[in-house]
C-alpha positions in Angstrom: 66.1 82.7 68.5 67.1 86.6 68.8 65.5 87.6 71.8 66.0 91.3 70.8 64.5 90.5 67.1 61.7 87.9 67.6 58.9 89.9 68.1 57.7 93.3 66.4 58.8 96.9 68.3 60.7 95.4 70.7 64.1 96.4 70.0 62.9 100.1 69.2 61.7 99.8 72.9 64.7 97.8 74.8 67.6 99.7 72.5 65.7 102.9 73.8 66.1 104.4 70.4 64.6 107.8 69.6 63.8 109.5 67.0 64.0 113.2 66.0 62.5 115.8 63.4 60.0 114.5 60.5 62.9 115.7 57.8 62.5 113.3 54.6 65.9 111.6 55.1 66.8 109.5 58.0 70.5 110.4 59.3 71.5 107.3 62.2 73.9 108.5 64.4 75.3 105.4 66.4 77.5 105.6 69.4 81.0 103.9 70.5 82.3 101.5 73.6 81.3 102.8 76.9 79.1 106.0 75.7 75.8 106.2 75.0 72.7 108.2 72.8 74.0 110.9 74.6 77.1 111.0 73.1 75.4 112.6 70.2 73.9 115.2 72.2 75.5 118.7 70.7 75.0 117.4 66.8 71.3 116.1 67.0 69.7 119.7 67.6 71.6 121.3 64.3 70.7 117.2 62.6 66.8 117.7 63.0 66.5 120.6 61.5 67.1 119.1 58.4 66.6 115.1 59.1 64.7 112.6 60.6 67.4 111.8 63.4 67.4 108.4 65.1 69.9 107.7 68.1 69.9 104.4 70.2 71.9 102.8 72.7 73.8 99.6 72.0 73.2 96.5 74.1 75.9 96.7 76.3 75.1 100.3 77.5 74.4 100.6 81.4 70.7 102.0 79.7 70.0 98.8 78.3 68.3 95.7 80.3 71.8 93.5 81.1 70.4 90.7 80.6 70.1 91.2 76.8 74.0 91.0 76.4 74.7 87.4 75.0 78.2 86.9 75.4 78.4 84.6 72.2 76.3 87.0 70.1 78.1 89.9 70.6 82.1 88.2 70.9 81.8 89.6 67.0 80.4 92.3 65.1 78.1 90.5 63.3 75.7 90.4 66.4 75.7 94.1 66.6 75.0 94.7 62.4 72.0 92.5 63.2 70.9 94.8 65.5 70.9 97.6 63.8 69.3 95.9 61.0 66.6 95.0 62.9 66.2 98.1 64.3 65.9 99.7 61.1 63.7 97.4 60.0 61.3 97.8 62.9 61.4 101.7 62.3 60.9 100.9 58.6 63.9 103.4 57.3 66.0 102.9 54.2 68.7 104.6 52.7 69.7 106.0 55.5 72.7 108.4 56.1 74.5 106.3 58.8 77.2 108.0 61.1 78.9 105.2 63.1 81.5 106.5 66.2 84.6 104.1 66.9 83.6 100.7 67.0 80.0 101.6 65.7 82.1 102.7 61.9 82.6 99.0 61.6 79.2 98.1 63.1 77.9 100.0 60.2 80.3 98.3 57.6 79.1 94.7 58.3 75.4 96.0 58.5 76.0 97.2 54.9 77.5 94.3 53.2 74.3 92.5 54.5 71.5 94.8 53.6 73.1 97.3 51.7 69.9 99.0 50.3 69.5 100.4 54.2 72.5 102.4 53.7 72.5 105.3 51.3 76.2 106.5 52.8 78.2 105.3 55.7 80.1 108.5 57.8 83.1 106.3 59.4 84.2 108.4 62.4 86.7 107.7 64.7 87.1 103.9 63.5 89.4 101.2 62.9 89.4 97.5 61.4 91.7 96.7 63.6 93.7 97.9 66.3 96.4 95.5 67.0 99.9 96.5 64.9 100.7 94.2 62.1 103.5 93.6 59.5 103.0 96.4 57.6 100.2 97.8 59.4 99.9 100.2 62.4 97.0 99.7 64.4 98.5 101.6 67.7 98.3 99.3 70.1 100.9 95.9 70.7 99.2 93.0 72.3 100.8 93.2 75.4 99.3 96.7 76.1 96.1 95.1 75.0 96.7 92.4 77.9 97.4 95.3 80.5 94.1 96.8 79.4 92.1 93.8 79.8 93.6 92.7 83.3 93.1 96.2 84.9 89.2 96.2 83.8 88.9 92.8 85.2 91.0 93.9 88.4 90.0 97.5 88.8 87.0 98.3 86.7 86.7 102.0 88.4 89.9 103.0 88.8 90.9 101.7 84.7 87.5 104.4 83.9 89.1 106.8 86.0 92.3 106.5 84.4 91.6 106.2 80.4 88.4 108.7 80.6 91.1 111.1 79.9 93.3 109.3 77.7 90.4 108.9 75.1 89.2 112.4 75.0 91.9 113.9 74.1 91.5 117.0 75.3 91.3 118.8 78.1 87.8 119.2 78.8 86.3 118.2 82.1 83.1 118.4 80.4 83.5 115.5 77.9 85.9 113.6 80.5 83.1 113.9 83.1 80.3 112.8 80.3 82.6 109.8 79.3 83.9 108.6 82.4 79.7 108.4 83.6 78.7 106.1 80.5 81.6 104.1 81.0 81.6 103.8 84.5 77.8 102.6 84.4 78.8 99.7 82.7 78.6 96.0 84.3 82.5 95.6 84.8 81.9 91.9 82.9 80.1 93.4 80.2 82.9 96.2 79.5 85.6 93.4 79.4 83.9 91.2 77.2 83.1 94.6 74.9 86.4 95.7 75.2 88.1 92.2 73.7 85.6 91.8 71.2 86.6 95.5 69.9 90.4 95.5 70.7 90.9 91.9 69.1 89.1 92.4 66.4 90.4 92.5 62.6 87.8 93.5 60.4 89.9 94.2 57.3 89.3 91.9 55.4 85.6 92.9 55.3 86.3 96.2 53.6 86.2 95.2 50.0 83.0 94.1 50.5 81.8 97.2 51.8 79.8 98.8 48.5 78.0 101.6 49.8 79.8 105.4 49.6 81.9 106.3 52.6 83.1 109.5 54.5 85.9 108.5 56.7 86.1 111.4 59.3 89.1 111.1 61.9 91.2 113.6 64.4 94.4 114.6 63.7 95.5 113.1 66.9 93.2 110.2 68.4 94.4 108.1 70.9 92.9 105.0 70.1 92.8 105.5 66.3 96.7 106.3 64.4 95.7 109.1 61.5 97.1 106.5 59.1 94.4 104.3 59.7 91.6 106.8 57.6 93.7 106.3 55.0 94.2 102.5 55.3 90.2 102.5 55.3 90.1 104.5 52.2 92.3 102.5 50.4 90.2 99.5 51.6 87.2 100.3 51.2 85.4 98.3 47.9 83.2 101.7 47.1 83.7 105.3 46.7 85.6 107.1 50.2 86.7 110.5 51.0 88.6 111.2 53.9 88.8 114.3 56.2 90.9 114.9 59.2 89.8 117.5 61.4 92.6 119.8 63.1 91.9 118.4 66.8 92.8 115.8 69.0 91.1 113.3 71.0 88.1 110.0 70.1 85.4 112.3 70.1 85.1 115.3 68.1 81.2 115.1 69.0 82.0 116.3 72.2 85.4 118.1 71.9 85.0 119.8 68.5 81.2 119.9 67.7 81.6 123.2 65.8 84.4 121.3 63.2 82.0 118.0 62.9 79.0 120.3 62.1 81.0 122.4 59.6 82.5 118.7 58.1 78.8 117.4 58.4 77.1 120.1 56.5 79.6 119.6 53.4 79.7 115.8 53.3 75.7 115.5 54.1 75.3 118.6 51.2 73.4 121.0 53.8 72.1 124.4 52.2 71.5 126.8 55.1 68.0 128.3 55.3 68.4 131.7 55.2 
């Protein structure tokens, strides 16, 4: 049994998700590997002024009870999209606007192929199907770098945080390298490595013709983790209706690095009219 979805309000409680404004439509804003809710922490204020705004952590965040990771549930995606759906279940939302960061785009994709009728668009940002290179397909990373990755969290869990807080970001912002390099670092070292092989080994594109419900893809010019290419791999991909926008920045998380240029995105994509 799903010890996270056997009995009623518990996931609500032990995902600590929260929920913002009383705005008729419910915007989920869903967070990547090693962050947390907090990720989301310069959007949700501009968000609740026109939505009902839910943010939760994921099970492997250092905010969430340990003891709730299951290896074998979450060594795929699918145990993740259960949780989700649960927890929108147990908050009793439908047809929401889901934003899913990094590994949370694809979280979102499964979840919708399920239950589609939770999902009135998906907002892909920063996310990838697959992130090992292919014939024919660039997914930025080979497998031996992969290997390197995985040996130095298992070897050297603080100094591997230390070393790719900056890496990810992007940018040069000790704010958002700081505010990464904490919600990583929290992390059980044997939780992040599991996470991390379940995300980096993953190949979830086969899944995307599948995925029904409208998209916005959203991705930095530069990223990292994610090639540019990719967005438009995803678009091509995808079995319903995408658009695609790069933003003119660099870095994994715009939410932190270019706020400013995801609001401005946001507010076209999520069709915002401006009180005056």
């Amino acid at each position: 049994m799903d010890v996270l979805c056997n009995h009623g309000g518990y996931i609500v409680h032990a995902l600590n998700a929260n929920v913002y404004g009383n705005g008729n439509q419910t915007v989920v804003l869903a967070h990547g590997l090693g962050s947390d809710q907090t990720v989301w922490h310069y959007l949700i204020p501009y968000m609740v002024c026109y939505f009902k705004v839910v943010v939760y952590d994921l099970v492997f965040s250092a905010n969430v009870d340990p003891n709730l990771y299951n290896q074998t549930k979450y060594s795929n995606f699918n145990g993740y999209a259960d949780d989700l759906i649960c927890l929108l279940d147990e908050l009793n939302v439908k047809n929401t606007i889901y934003v899913g960061h990094s590994m949370s785009a694809m979280i979102g994709c499964v979840a919708s192929i399920k239950r589609p009728e939770l999902f009135q668009q998906l907002v892909l940002l920063s996310g990838s199907p697959r992130y090992l290179n292919g014939k024919g397909y660039n997914g930025g990373f080979e497998r031996p770098q992969l290997n390197q990755v995985f040996k130095e969290i298992d070897e050297d869990f603080p100094n591997w945080v230390k070393s790719i807080a900056p890496t990810a970001v992007g940018v040069n912002s000790t704010t958002a390298i700081a505010k990464f390099e904490r919600s990583l670092g929290r992390m059980k070292p044997r939780i992040a490595l599991s996470v991390a092989k379940t995300v980096f080994l993953s190949d979830l594109r086969r899944i995307l013709p599948r995925v029904s419900v409208p998209s916005f893809i959203i991705q930095s010019e530069k990223d990292y983790v994610v090639p540019k290419s990719i967005a438009f791999y995803i678009k091509r991909n995808l079995g319903g209706p995408a658009k695609v926008k790069i933003l003119k920045t660099e870095g994994h998380f715009p939410q932190l690095t270019a706020y400013p240029m995801l609001q401005k995105v946001l507010k076209q994509v999520l069709h915002i009219k401006q009180v005056q």
